[in-house]
C-alpha positions as CSV (number, residue, x, y, z in Angstrom):
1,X,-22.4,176.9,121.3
2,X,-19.3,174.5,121.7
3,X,-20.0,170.9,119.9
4,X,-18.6,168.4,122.0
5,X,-20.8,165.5,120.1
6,X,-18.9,165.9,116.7
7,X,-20.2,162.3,115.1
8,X,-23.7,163.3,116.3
9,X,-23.8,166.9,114.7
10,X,-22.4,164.5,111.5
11,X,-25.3,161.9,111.7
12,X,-28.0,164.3,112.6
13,X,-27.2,166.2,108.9
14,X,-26.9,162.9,107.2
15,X,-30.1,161.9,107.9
16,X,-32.4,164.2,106.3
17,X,-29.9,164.3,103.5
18,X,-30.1,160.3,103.1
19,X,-33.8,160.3,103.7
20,X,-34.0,162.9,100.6
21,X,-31.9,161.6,98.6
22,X,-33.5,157.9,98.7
23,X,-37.1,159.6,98.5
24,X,-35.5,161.6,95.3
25,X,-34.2,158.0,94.0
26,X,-37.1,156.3,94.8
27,X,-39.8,159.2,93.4
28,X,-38.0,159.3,90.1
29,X,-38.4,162.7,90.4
30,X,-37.3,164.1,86.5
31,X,-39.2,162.0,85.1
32,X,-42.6,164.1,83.7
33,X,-42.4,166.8,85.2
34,X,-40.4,169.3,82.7
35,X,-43.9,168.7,80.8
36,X,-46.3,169.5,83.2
37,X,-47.9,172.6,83.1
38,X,-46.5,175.3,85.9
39,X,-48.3,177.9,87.6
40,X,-46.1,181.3,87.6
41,X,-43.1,181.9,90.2
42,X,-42.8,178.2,89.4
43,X,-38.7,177.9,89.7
44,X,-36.1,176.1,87.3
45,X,-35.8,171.9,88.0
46,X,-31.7,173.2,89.3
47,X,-33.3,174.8,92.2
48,X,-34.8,172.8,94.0
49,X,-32.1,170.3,94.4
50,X,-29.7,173.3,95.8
51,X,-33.0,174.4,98.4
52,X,-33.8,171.4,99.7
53,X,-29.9,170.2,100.5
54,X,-29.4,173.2,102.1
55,X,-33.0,172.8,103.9
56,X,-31.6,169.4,105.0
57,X,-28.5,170.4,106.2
58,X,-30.8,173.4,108.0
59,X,-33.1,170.6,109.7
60,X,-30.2,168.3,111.0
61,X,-28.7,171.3,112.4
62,X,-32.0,172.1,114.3
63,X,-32.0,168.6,115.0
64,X,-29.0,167.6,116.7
65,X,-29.3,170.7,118.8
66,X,-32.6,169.4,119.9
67,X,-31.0,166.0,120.8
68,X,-28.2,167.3,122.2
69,X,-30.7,169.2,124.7
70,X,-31.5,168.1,128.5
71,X,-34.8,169.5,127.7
72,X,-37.8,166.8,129.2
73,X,-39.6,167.8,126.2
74,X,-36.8,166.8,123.4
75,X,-38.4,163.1,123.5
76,X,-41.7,164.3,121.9
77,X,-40.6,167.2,120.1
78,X,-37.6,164.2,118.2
79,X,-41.0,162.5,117.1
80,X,-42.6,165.3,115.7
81,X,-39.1,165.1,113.6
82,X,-39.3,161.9,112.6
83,X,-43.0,162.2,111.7
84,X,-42.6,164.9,109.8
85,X,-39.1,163.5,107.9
86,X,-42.0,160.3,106.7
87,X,-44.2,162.6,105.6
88,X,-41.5,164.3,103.6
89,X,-40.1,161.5,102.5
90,X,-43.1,159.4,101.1
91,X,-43.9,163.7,99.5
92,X,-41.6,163.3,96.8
93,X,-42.7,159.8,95.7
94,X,-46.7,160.6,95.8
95,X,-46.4,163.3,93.7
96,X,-43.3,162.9,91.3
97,X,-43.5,158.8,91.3
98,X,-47.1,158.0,90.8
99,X,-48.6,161.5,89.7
100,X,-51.2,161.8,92.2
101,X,-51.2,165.5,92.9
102,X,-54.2,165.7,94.9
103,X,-53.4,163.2,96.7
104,X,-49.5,164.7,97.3
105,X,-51.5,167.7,97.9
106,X,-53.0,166.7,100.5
107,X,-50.4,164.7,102.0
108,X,-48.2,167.8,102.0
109,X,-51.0,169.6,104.0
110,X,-50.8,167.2,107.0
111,X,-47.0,167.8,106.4
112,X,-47.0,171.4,107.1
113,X,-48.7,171.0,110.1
114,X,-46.4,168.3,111.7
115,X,-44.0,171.2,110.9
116,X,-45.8,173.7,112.4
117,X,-46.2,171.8,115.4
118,X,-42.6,170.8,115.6
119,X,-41.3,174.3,115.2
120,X,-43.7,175.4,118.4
121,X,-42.1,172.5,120.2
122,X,-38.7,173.2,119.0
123,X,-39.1,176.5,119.9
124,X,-40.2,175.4,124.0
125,X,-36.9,173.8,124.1
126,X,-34.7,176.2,121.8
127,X,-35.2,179.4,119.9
128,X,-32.0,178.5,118.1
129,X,-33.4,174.8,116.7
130,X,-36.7,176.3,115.8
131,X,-36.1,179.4,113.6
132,X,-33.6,177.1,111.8
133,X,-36.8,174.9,110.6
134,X,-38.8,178.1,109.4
135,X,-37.0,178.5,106.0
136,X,-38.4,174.8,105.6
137,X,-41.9,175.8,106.5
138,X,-42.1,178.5,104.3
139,X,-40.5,176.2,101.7
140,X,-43.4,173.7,102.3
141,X,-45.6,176.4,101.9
142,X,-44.5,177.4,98.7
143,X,-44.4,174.1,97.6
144,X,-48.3,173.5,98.5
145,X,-48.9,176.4,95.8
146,X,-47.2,174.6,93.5
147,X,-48.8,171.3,94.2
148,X,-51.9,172.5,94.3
149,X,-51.8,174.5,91.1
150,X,-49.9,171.7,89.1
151,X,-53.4,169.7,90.3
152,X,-55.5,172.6,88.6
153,X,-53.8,172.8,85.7
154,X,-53.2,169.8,84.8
């Protein structure tokens, strides 16, 4: 694939890196949480910071290739991105800012299937854009079992 939109490959990564970022600012995010009680295959705090930058960098990728589409169906599948880049960002803040795991649990639920959804619209308009999204899915997913467990136990 030759990039001929060089600034909009550029903004399409910054943005889910900015929006994470601010959430990660915003959620206070190591504040608490090294005391909580972890369910096993829990990772070490330095993880996720290197997952979800390169998740980010993976999701503006699929993205901009989306955008860059002349696909009739990039309008609504864009939203789905947007929707579920909200629901990620307000994630972080729900559960690490005001400790409401249930709540972030839940939240995070309705998350996974925007993504869902997305990736099967991605996928309409380009194979390419939506198996980039999957690692991010199954990231989600893994980080419902941690939600949810961090609920039980503590």
């Amino acid at each position: 694939m030759k990039i001929n939109n060089k600034s909009a490959l550029i903004i399409s990564i910054l943005i889910p890196l900015v929006v994470g970022s601010l959430s990660a600012l915003l959620s206070g995010n190591a504040s608490g949480y090294s005391s909580l009680n972890k369910p096993p295959l829990s990772p070490p705090s330095f993880i996720f910071p290197i997952v979800w930058t390169i998740l980010y960098i993976l999701m503006g990728i699929s993205s901009f290739i989306i955008y860059e589409s002349h696909s009739p169906k990039k309008d609504k599948a864009l939203k789905l991105y947007r929707l579920q880049l909200f629901f990620n960002f307000f994630w972080s803040i729900i559960f690490f800012g005001w400790s409401l795991y249930l709540a972030a649990f839940l939240w995070l639920s309705v998350m996974i299937i925007i993504i869902a959804l997305m990736i099967r619209q991605f996928l309409q308009i380009s194979p390419a854009a939506a198996f980039l999204q999957i690692p991010y899915l199954i990231w989600c997913l893994f980080a419902a079992y941690l939600n949810l467990m961090i609920y039980l136990l503590n």
